[in-house]
C-alpha positions as CSV (number, residue, x, y, z in Angstrom):
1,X,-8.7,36.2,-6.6
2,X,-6.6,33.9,-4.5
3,X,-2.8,34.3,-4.7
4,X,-1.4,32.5,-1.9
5,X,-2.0,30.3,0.8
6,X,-0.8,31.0,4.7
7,X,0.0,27.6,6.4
8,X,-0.3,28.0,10.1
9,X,2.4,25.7,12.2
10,X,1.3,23.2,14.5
11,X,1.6,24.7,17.7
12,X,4.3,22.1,19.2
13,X,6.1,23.3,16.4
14,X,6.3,26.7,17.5
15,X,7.3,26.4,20.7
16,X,10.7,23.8,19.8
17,X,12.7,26.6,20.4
18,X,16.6,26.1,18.9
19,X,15.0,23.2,17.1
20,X,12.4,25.0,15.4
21,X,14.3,25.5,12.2
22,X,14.8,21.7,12.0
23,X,11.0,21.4,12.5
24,X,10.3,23.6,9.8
25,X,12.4,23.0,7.7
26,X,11.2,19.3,7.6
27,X,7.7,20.9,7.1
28,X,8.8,22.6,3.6
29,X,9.9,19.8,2.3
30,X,7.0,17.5,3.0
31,X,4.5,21.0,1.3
32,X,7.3,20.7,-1.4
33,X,6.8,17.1,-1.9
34,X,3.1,16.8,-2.6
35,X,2.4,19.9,-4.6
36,X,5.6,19.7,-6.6
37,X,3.5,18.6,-9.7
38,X,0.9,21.4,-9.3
39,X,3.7,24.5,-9.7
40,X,3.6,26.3,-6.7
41,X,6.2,27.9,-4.6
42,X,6.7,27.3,-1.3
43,X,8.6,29.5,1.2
44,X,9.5,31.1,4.4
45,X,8.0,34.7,4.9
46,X,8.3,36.6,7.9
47,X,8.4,33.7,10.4
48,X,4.8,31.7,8.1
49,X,5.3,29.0,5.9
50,X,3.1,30.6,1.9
51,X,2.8,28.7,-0.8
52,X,2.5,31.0,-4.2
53,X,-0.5,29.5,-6.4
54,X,1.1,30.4,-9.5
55,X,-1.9,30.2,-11.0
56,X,-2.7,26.3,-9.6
57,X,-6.0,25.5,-8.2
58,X,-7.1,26.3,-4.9
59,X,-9.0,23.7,-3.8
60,X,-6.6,20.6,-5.4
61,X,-3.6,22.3,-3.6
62,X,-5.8,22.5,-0.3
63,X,-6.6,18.8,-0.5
64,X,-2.7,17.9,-0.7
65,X,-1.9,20.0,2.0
66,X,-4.2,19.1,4.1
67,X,-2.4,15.7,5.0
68,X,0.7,16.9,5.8
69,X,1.5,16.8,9.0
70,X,2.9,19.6,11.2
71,X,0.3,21.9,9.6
72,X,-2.4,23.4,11.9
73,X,-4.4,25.7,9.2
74,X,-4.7,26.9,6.0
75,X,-5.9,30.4,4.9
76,X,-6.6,31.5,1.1
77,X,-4.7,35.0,0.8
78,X,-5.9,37.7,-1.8
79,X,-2.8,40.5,-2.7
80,X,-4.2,43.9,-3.3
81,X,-1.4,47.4,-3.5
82,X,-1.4,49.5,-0.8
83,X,-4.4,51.5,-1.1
84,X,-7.6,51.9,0.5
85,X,-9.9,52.2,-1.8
86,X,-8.5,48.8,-3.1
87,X,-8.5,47.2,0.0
88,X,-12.3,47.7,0.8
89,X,-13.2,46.4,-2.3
90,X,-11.1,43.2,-1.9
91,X,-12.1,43.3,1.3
92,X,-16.6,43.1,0.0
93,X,-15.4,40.2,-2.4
94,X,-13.4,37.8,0.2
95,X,-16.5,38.2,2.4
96,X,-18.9,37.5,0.0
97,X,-16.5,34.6,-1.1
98,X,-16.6,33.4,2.0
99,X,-20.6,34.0,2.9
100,X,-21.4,31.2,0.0
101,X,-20.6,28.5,2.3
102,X,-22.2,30.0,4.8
103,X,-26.1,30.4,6.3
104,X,-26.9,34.2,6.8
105,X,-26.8,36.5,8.8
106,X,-23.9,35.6,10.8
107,X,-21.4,37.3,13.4
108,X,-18.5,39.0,11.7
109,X,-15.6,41.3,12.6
110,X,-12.6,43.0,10.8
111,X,-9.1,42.5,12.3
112,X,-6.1,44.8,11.3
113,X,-2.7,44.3,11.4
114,X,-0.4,47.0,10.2
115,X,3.2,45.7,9.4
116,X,4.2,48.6,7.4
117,X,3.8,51.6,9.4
118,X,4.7,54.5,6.6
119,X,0.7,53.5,6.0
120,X,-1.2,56.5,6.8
121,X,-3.7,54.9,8.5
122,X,-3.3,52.9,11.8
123,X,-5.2,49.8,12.5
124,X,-8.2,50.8,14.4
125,X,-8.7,52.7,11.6
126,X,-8.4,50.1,8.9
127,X,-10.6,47.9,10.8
128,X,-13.3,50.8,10.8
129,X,-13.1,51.6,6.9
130,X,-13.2,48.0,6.0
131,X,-15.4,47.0,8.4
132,X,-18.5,50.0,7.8
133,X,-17.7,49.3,3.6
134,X,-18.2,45.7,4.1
135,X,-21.8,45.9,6.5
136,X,-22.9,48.8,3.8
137,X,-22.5,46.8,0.9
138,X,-23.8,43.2,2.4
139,X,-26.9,44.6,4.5
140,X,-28.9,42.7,6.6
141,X,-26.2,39.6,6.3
142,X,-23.4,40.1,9.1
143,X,-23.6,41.3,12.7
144,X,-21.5,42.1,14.3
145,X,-19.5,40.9,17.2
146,X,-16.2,41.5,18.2
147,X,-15.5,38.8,21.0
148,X,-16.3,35.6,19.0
149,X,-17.2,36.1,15.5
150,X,-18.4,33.5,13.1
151,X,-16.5,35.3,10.1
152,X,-13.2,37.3,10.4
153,X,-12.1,39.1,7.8
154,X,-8.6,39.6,8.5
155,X,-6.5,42.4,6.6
156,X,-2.6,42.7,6.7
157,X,-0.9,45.8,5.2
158,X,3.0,44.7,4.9
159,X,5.8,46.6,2.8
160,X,4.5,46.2,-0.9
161,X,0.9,44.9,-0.5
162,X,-2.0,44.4,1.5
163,X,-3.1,40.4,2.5
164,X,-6.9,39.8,2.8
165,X,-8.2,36.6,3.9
166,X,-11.5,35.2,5.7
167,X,-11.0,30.9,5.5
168,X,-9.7,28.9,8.4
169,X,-8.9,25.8,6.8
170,X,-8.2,23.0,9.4
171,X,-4.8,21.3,8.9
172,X,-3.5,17.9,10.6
173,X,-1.3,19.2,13.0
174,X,1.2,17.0,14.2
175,X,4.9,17.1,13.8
176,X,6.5,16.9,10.2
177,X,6.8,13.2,8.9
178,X,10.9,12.6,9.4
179,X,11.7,14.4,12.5
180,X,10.8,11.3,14.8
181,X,13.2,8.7,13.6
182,X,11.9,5.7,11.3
183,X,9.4,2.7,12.6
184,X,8.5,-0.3,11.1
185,X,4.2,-0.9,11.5
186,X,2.7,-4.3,11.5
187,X,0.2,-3.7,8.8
188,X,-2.5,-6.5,8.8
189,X,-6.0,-5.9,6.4
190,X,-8.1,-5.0,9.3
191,X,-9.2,-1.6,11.0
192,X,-6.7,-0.8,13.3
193,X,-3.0,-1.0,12.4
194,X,-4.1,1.7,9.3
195,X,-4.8,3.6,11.9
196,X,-1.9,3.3,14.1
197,X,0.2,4.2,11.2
198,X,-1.4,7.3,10.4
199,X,-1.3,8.4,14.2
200,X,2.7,7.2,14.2
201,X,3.2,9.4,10.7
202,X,1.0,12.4,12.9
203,X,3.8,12.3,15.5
204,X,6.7,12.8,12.9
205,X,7.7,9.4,12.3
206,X,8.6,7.7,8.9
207,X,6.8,4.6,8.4
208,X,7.7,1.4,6.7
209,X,5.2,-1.6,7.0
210,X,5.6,-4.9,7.3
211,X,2.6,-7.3,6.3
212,X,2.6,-11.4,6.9
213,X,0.6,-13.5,4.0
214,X,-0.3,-17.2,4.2
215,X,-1.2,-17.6,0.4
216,X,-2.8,-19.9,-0.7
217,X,-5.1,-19.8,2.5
218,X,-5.0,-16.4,2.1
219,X,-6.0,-15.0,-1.5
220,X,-4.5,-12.2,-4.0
221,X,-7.2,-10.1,-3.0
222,X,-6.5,-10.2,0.9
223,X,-2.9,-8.7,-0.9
224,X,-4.0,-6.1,-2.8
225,X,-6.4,-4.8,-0.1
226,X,-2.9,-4.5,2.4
227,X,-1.0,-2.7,-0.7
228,X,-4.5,-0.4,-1.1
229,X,-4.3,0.8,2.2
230,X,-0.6,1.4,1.9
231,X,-1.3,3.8,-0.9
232,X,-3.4,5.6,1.3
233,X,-1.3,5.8,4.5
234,X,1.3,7.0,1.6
235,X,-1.0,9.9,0.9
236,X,-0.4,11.0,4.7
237,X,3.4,10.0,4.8
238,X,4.8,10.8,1.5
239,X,6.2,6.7,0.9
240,X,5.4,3.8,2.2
241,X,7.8,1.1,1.9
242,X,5.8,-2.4,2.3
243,X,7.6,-5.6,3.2
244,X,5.4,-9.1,2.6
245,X,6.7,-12.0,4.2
246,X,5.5,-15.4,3.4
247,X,4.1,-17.0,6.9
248,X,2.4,-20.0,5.5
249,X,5.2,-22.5,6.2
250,X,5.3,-21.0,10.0
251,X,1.5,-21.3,10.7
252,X,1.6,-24.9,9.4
253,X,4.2,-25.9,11.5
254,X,2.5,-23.7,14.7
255,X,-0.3,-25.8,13.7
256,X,1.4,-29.2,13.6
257,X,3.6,-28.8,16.4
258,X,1.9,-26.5,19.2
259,X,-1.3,-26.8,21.5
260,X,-4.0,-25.1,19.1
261,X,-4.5,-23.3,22.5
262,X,-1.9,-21.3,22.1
263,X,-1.6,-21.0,18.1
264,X,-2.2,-17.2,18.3
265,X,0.0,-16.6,20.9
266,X,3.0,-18.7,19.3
267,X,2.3,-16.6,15.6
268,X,2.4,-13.5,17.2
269,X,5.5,-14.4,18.6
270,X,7.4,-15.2,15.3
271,X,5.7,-12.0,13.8
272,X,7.7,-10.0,16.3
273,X,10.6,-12.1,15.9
274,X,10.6,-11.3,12.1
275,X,9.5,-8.0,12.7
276,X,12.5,-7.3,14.8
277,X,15.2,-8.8,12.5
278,X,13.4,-5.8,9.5
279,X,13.4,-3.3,12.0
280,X,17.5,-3.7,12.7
281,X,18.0,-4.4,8.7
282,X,16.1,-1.2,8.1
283,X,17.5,0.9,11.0
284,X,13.7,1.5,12.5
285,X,13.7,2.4,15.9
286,X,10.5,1.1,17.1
287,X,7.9,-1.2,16.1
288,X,4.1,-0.1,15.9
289,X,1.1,-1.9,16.1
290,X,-2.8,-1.5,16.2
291,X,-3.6,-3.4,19.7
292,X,-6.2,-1.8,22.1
293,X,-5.6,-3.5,25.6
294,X,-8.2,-5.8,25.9
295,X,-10.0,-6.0,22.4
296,X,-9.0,-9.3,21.4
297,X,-7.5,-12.8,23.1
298,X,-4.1,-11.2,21.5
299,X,-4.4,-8.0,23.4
300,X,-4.6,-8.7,27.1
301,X,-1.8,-7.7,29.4
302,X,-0.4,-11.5,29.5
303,X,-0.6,-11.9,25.6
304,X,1.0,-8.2,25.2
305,X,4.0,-9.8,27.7
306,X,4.2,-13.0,26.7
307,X,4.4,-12.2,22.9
308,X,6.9,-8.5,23.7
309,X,9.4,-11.3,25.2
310,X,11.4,-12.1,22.2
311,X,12.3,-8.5,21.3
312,X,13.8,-5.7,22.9
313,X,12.6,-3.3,20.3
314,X,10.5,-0.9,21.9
315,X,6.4,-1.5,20.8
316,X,4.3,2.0,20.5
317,X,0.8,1.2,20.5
318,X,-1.2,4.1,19.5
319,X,-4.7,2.6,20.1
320,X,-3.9,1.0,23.7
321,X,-6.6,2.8,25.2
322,X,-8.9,3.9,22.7
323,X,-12.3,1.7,22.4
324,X,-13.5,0.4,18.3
325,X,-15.7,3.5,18.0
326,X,-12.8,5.9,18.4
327,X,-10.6,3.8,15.7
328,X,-13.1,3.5,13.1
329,X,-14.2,7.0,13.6
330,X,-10.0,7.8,12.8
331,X,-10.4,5.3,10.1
332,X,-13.3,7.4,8.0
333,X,-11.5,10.3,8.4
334,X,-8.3,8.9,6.8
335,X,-9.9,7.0,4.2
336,X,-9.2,3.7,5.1
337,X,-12.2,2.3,6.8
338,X,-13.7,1.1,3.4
339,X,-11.0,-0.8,2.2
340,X,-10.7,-2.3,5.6
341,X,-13.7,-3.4,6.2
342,X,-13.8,-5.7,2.5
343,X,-13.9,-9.3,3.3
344,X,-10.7,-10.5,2.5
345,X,-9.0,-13.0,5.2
346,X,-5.6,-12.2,6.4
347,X,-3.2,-14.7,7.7
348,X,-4.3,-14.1,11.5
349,X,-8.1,-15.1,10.7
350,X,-7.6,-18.5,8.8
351,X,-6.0,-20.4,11.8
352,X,-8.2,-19.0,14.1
353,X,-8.7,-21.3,17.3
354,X,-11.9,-22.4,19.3
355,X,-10.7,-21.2,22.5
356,X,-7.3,-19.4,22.0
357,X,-5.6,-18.4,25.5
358,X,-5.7,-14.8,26.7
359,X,-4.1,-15.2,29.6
360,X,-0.9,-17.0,28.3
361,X,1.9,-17.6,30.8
362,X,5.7,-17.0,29.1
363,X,7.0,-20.3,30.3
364,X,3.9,-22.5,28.5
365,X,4.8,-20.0,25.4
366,X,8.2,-21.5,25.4
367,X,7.7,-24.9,26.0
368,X,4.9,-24.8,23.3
369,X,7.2,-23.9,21.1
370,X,10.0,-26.6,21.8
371,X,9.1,-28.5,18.5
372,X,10.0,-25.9,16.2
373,X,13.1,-24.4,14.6
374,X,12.5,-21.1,15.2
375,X,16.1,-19.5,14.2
376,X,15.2,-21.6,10.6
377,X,11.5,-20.7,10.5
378,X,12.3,-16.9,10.7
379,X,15.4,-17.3,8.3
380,X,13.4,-18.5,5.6
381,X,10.4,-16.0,6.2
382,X,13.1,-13.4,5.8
383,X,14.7,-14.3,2.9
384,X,11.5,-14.8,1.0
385,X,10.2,-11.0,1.8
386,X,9.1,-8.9,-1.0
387,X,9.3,-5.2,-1.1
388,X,7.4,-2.9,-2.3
389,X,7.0,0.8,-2.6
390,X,4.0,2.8,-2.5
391,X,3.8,7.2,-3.2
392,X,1.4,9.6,-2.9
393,X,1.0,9.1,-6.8
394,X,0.9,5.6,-6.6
C-alpha cells in the first residue's frame, strides 16, 4: 500500500536560509547512507526530502531513518491517480491502517491540499468527500474534530497523483551529522560520555572517540564493552572512529610519584593532554565529554579548571547541567544504557582514591606533578594508540 515515505526537516533546518541547501544536502546523504542496502531512492521533491520504497520494507526502513539526525518526522505515503473515486477508497484503507494501532473511537479530521489545480474539485470539497466516505464506512469509530484531532488523514492531489497518508512518525531532529565540524569524545564504559556523544552527533557534529585502557588492571571485557557502545553511537553517526590508548604505564607512575589525593585530578590531566595532541592530529575542533557539574570529585568547578588548564581546545559538555535521571533516561532511549551498566572496570575506577580532592587548586596540580615526565609519558601513550573503526553495519 505504501510507496513512499515524506521525511519532515528539522525545523532549524528550515529556517538556515542561504545555507539551507548545505543542510540538506548533508541530510540526503546521511538517508542515503543507511538505507543504501535496502534499495530505496532518495530525493528532493518540491522543497520535502521522499524516499521511494521500491518495494523495501516499511518498517526496517523506518527504524534506519529514524536515527538520522536533522529529521523531525516520518510519514508512510500511499500514490493513488487522480481520481475520486480512487482517492476515497485509499483514503477508508490508510485510516483503517492506521486505527490498528489505535483504541476506538477517536477524534479524526480530513485535511486537503490541492497542488494541482486543473483538479475539478477544490479542497474544501475534497476534504468533504473523503471525509463523509471515511465516517460512512468506519461507523461508530472516529469523531470528529477539526481543531485537534487524534487521527489526520491528510490527502495531497499534485500533477500525476494523489498522496494519502495518516502516520506521524517522530524523527531525531537535530542538525545533519557533518555540518558542525569534527570532535573528538572521551568515551569511558560508563553512562554518561555515550550519551554526550549522541547529543554532540544530534547537533551535527562528526564524532571520533578516544578511550584510555589500563590492561591488565583493566580486562578484555572492560574493551569490548567501550567498542559495543561504539557500534551503537555508530548507528546514530554513520562511523565511529575509536582510538585506545594504553594508560597503564601513566597511572602507575601517578600512583608512584603523586599525593594519592590528587591521583584523579593528575589522570585527568594527562587524558586531556593526550586528548589534545589526537584532536590537532585528527583536525577535531573540540573535545567532548560526559561531566555533569557536580556529580563526581572530577566534576566540581575547581576539578573542571584545574584539569581544562593544559589545553586550549575548547571542552563541550553536553550533560553540565543535567541530573543522572535525565542521562540514563537519554541512555534507554539510545540503546546504550545496558551495555553501560555491565560490570566491567575502566581505567578511572581501578585507582580510585579514599579521599580524592574536589576542590583541587592549579598550583598543587602542578607541583604534584613535578616527578613526572609528562612530555615522555604522553609520547609514549600516543604512539601506542590503536585505531579502530566502527559502522552502522558493524
Amino acid at each position: 500500500m505504501y510507496s513512499t515515505l515524506i521525511a519532515r526537516l528539522a525545523g532549524e533546518i528550515a529556517i538556515k536560509g542561504k545555507n539551507r541547501s548545505h543542510f540538506e544536502k548533508m541530510l540526503i546523504e546521511n538517508m542515503r547512507g543507511v538505507t543504501k542496502e535496502l534499495g530505496v531512492k532518495v530525493v528532493r521533491e518540491g522543497g520535502r526530502i521522499e524516499v521511494k520504497l521500491n518495494g523495501a520494507d516499511l518498517d526496517e526502513t523506518v527504524t534506519r531513518l529514524k536515527k538520522v539526525f536533522g529529521i523531525s518526522s516520518l510519514s508512510p505515503v500511499a500514490e493513488v491517480e487522480l481520481d475520486m473515486e480512487q482517492i476515497k477508497e485509499m483514503a477508508l484503507t490508510v485510516v483503517r491502517d492506521a486505527l490498528e494501532s489505535r483504541t476506538t473511537p477517536i477524534t479524526f479530521k480530513v485535511e486537503a491540499r490541492r497542488a494541482n489545480k486543473l483538479f475539478p474539485l477544490g479542497s474544501p470539497e475534497i476534504t468533504q468527500e473523503v471525509g463523509r466516505h471515511v465516517l460512512g464506512n468506519i461507523p461508530g469509530a472516529l469523531k470528529v474534530d477539526v481543531h485537534n484531532p487524534a487521527l489526520k488523514l491528510i490527502v495531497e492531489v499534485r500533477e500525476t497523483k494523489a498522496y494519502l497518508t495518516c502516520d506521524v512518525i517522530p524523527g531525531p531532529g537535530g542538525l545533519p551529522v557533518g555540518t558542525s565540524g569534527r570532535v573528538l569524545l572521551l568515551l569511558s564504559g560508563g553512562i554518561d560520555s555515550p550519551v554526550a556523544g549522541y547529543l554532540a552527533m544530534r547537533r551535527g557534529a562528526m564524532v571520533e572517540a578516544i578511550h584510555f585502557h589500563s590492561f591488565p588492571f583493566t580486562s578484555e571485557r572492560a574493551q569490548e564493552k567501550v567498542n559495543d557502545l561504539a557500534k551503537i553511537l555508530a548507528q546514530h553517526g554513520g562511523r565511529i572512529r575509536l582510538h585506545n590508548v594504553h594508560f597503564t604505564e601513566i597511572q602507575r607512575q601517578i600512583r608512584m610519584h603523586c599525593p594519592e589525593e590528587y591521583s584523579i585530578t593528575i589522570m585527568r590531566r594527562f587524558m586531556m593532554r593526550i586528548a589534545d595532541r589526537l584532536a590537532y592530529k585528527r583536525k577535531c575542533l573540540a573535545l567532548v565529554t560526559g561531566e555533569s557539574l557536580g556529580q563526581v570529585a572530577s566534576q566540581t568547578l575547581e576539578s573542571m579548571y584545574t584539569i581544562n588548564n593544559v589545553t586550549n581546545m575548547p571542552i563541550l559538555r553536553p550533560l553540565v547541567s543535567m541530573d543522572k535521571v535525565d542521562i540514563m533516561r537519554i541512555a534507554n532511549d539510545i540503546g546504550t544504557y545496558e551495555t553501560s551498566i555491565l560490570p566491567y572496570e575502566d581505567c578511572c575506577t581501578v585507582f580510585l582514591p579514599k579521599n580524592p580532592k574536589t576542590k583541587p587548586k592549579l598550583y598543587e596540580a602542578i607541583k604534584a606533578e613535578e616527578k613526572l615526565d609528562i612530555d615522555a609519558l604522553v609520547e609514549e601513550a600516543i604512539e601506542k594508540t590503536e585505531s579502530l573503526i566502527f559502522s552502522r553495519d558493524s
